[in-house]
C-alpha positions as CSV (number, residue, x, y, z in Angstrom):
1,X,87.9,120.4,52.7
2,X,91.3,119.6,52.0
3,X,92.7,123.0,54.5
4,X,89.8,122.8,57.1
5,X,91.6,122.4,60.6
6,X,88.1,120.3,61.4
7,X,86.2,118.2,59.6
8,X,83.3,116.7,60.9
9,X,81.4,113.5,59.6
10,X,77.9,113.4,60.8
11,X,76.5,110.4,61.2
12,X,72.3,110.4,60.8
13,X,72.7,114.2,59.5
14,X,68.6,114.6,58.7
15,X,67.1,113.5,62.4
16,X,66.6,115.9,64.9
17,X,70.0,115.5,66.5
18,X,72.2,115.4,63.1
19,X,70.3,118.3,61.4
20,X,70.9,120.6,64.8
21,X,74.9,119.7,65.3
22,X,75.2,120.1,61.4
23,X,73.8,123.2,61.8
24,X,76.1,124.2,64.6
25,X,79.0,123.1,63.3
26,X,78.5,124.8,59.7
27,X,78.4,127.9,61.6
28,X,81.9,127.6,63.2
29,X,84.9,128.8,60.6
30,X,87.1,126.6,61.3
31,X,84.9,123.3,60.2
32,X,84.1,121.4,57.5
33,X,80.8,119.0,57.3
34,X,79.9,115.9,55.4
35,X,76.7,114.3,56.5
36,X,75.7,110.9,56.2
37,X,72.4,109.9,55.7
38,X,70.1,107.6,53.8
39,X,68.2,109.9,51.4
40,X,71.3,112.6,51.5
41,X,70.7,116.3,51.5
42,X,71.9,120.0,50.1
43,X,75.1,120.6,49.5
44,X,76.5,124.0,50.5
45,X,80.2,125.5,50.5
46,X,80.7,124.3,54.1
47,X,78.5,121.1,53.8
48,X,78.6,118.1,51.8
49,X,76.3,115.1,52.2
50,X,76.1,111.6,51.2
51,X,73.9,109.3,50.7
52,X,74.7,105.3,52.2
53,X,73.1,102.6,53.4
54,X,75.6,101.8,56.8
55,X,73.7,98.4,57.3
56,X,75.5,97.8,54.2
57,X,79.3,97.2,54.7
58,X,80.4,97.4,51.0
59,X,78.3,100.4,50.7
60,X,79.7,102.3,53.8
61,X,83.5,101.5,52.4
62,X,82.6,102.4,49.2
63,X,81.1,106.0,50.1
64,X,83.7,107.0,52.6
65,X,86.8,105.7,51.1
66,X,87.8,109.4,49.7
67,X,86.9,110.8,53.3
68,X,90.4,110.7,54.0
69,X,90.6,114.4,55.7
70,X,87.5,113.5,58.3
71,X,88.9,114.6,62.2
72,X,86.0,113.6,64.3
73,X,83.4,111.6,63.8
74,X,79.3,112.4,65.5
75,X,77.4,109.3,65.5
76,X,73.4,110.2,66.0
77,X,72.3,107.3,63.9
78,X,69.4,105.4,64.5
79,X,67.4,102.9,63.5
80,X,64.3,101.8,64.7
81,X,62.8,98.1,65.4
82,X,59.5,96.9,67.3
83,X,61.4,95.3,70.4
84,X,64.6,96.1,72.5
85,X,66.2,92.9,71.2
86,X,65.3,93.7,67.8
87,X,67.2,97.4,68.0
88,X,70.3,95.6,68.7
89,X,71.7,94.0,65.5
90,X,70.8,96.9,63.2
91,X,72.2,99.8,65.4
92,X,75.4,98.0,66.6
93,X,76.3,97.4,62.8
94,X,75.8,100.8,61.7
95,X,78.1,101.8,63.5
96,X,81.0,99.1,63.5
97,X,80.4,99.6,59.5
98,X,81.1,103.7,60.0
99,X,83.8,103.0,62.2
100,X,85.5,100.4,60.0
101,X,85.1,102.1,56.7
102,X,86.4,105.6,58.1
103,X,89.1,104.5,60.9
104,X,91.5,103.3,57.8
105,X,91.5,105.9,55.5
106,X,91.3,109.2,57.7
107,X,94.7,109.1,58.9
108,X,93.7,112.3,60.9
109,X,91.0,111.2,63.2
110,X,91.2,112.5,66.1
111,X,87.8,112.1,68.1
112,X,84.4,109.3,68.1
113,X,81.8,110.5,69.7
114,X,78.5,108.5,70.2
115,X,75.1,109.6,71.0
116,X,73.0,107.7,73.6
117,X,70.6,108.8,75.9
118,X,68.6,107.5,79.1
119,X,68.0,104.1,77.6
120,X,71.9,103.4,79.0
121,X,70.2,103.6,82.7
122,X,66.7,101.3,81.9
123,X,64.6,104.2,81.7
124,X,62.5,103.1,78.9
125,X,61.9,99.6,80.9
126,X,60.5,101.2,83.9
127,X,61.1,102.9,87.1
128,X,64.9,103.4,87.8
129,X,67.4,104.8,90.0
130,X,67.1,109.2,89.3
131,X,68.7,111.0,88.8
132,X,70.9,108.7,87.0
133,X,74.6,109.4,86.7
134,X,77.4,108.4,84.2
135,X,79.1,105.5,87.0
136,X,75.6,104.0,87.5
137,X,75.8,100.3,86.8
138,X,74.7,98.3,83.6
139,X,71.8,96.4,83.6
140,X,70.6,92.7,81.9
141,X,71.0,92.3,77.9
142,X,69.6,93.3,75.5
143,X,70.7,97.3,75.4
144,X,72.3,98.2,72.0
145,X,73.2,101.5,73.6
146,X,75.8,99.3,75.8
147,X,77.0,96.9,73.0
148,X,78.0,100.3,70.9
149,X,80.1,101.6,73.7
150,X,81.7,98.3,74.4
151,X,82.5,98.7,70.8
152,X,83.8,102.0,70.9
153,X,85.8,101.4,73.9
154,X,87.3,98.0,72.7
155,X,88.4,99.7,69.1
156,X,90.1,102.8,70.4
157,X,92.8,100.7,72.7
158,X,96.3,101.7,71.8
159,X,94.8,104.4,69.0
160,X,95.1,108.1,69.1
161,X,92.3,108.9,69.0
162,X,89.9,109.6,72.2
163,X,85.6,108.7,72.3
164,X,82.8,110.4,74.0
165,X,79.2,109.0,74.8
166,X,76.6,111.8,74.9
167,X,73.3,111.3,76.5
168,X,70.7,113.6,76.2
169,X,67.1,113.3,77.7
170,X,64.2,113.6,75.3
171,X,65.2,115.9,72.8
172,X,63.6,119.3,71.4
173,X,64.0,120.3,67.7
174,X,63.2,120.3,64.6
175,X,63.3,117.3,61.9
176,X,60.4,116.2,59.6
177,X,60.0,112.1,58.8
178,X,61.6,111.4,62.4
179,X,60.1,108.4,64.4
180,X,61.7,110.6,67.8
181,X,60.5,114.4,67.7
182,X,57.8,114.5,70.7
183,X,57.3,118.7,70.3
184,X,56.5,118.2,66.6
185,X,53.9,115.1,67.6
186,X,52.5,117.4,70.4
187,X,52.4,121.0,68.2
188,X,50.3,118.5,65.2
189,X,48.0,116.7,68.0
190,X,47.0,120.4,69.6
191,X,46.6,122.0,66.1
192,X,44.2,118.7,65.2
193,X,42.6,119.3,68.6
194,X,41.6,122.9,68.0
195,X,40.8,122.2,64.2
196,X,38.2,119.8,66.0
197,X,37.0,122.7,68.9
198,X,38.4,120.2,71.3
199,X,40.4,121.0,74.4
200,X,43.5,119.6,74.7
201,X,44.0,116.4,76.7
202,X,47.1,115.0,78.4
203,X,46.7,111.8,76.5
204,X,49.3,109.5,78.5
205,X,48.7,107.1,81.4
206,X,47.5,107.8,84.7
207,X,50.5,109.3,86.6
208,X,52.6,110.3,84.0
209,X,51.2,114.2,84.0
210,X,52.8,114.4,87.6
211,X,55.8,112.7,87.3
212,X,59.1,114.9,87.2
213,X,61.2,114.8,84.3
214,X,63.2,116.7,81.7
215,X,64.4,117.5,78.1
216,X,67.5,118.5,75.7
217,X,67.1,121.7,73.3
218,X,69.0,119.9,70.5
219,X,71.1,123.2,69.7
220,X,72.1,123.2,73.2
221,X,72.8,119.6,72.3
222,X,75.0,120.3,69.7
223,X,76.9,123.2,71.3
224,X,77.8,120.2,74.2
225,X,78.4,117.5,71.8
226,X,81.1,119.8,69.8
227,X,82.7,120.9,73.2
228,X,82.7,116.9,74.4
229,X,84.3,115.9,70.9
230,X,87.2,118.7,71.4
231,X,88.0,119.2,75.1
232,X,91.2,117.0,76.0
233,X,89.7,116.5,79.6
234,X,86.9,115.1,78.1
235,X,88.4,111.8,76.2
236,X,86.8,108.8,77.0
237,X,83.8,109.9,78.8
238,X,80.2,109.9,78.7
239,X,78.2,112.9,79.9
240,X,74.2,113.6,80.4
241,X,73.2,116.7,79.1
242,X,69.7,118.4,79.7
243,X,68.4,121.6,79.7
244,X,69.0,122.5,83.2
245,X,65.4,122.2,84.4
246,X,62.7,119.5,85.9
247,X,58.8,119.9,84.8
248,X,56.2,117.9,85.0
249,X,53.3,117.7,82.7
250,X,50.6,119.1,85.0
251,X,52.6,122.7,84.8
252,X,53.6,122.0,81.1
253,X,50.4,120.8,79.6
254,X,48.2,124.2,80.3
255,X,51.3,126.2,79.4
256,X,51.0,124.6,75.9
257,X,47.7,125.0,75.8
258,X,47.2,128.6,75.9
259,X,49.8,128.6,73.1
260,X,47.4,126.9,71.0
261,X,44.4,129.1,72.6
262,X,43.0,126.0,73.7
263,X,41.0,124.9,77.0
264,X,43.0,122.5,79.4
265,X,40.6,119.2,80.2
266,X,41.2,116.5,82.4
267,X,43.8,113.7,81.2
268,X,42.4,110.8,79.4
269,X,44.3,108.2,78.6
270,X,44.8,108.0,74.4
271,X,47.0,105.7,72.6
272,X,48.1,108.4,69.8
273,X,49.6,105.5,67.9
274,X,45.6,104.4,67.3
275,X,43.4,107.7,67.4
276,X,45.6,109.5,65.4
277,X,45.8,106.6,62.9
278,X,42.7,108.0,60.8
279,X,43.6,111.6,61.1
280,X,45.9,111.7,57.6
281,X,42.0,113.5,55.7
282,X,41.7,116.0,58.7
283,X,45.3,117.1,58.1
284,X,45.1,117.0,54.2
285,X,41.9,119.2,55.2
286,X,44.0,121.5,57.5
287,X,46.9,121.9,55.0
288,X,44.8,123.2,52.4
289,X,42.8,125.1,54.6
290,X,45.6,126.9,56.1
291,X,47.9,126.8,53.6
292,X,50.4,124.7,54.8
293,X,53.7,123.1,53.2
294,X,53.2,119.7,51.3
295,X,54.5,117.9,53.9
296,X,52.8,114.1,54.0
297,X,51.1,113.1,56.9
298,X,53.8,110.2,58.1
299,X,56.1,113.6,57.8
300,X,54.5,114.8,60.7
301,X,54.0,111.8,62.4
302,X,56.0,111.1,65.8
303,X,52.9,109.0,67.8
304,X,54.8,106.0,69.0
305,X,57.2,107.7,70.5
306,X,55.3,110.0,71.8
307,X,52.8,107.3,73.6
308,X,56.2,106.1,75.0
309,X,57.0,109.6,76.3
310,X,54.0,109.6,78.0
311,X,53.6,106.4,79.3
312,X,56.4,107.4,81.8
313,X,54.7,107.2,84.9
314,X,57.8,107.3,87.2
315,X,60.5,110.3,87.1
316,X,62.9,110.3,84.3
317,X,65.5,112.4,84.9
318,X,69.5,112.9,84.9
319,X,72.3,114.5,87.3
320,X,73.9,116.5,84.7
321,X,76.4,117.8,86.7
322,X,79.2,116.2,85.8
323,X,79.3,117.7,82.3
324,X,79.3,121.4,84.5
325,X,82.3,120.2,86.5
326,X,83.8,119.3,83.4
327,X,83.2,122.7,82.2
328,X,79.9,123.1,79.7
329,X,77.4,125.4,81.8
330,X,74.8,126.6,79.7
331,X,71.4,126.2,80.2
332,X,68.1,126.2,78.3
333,X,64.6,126.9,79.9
334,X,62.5,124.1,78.6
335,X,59.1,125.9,78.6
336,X,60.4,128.7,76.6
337,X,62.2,125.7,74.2
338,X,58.8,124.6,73.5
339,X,57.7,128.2,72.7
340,X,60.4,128.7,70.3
341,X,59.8,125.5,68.7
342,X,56.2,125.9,68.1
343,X,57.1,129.5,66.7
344,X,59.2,127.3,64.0
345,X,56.7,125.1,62.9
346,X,54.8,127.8,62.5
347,X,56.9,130.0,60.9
348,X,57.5,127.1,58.3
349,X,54.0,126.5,57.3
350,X,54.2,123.2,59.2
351,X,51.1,123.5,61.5
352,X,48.8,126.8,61.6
């Protein structure tokens, strides 16, 4: 690690987001990779993890203190709480703890970068001003999406090195025991529904399957997070990054349906969190039926955050433009993203 020109520390290295940029970046010679997590992970020639608890200040100091040769930082941690207000202490102190336990002893940092998303606007309150844009205005406490940058933006005065705030819309990929992956909730909820010789049903509130909105292909993610974290013109800035493309659920929904060689009926609304909350013997049933990997059932579970998903009932979406005058242009069709995911959980024995 010691002669890497990069090294990255990934912060949250097994959710959706982490697992995709330490993916990326372990494909790119000239990095190195340490990923922080709680339960750790494989180590490999490129990557290194460890295990912390960052709500844990003494913990965080002890288990980066030899991290000395760390160059840029990727903060995708989360953790999750039952209200807005309650997400605030936990998250904000995650990362002052990283911050404060790495910023002394690597002498060679160069780059912060923060991951966000369209909470930073009030989407997840209700309808708001779309597409939003980076210079749109705060809004009323509490948002521990704010309180981080604030943070961020406070600590590097007078320091060398530069920040970036990264804000993707909901994000495509894979990740197993994550409270966020909506294609993994929806690819488990359509197997279950053919299992049962039921069409599939558009389960979220009235409105919602013809609203406009959008996603992030988290490799696409992590190709525009790297290119954030090391293009000079890009210090100190926070850019929205999507796939390119609006959709809306009444085009979607039948697509994704004759994926799973299912019959498209009319929406109903379903809290997932509750119907699906007997359903752990139908998939032990399914995974020894089909042969399936061991996963556990709250592996495979996502159905919060997808009812939240789908209780959008008003447009959610992003000008992403500024990241393209900035100079990341790639794209990623978000029907064939769901294709391609599907294909992977199927490939890995995750659904049949």
């Amino acid at each position: 690690m010691a002669d890497a020109a990069k090294v990255a520390l990934v912060v949250g290295a097994q959710g959706v987001i982490g697992r995709n940029l330490v993916d990326h970046l372990a494909s790119l010679d000239d990095w190195q990779v340490v990923g922080l997590s709680r339960r750790g992970g494989a180590v490999t020639e490129q990557v290194q993890h460890i295990a912390v608890d960052l709500l844990d200040p003494a913990d965080a100091r002890e288990k980066l203190a030899g991290l000395r040769q760390v160059t840029h930082v990727f903060y995708t941690a989360y953790q999750d709480r039952p209200s807005w207000a309650e997400l605030v202490p936990p998250n904000l102190a995650m990362l002052v703890n990283t911050v404060e336990a790495i910023e002394p002893v690597a002498t060679r940092l160069q780059h912060i970068s923060l991951m966000q998303g369209y909470k930073v606007y009030g989407g997840h309150l209700g309808p708001f001003k779309t597409p939003a844009r980076e210079t749109d205005a705060a809004f009323m406490p509490p948002e521990f999406m704010h309180d981080q940058q604030r943070f961020l933006e406070a600590r590097q005065q007078g320091k060398a090195w530069s920040w970036s705030a990264i804000r993707p819309a909901v994000v495509g990929g894979f990740a197993l025991g994550n409270p966020m992956n909506l294609a993994l909730a929806i690819a488990v909820y359509a197997s279950m529904s053919r299992e049962l010789g039921l069409p599939l049903r558009f389960p979220g509130k009235p409105g919602a399957y013809d609203r406009l909105l959008e996603m992030t292909d988290a490799g696409l993610l992590a190709r525009a997070t790297v290119w954030a974290a090391t293009d000079a013109r890009c210090a100190n800035q926070a850019f929205n990054i999507t796939n390119g493309d609006l959709f809306r659920w009444n085009e979607m929904w039948p697509a994704i349906a004759r994926y799973f060689e299912l019959e498209v009926a009319p929406p109903l609304p379903l809290a997932l969190a509750t119907v699906m909350d007997d359903k752990e013997p139908l998939w032990r049933a399914m995974r020894d039926k089909h042969a399936l990997a061991a996963h556990a059932y709250a592996e495979v579970s996502s159905w919060r955050f997808a009812d939240f998903v789908f209780s959008w009932d008003y447009d959610m979406f992003g000008d992403g433009s500024k990241a393209r005058r900035f100079g990341f242009h790639e794209h990623v069709d978000t029907q064939a993203m769901f294709m391609r995911l599907f294909d992977d959980f199927r490939e890995r024995r995750i659904i049949p």
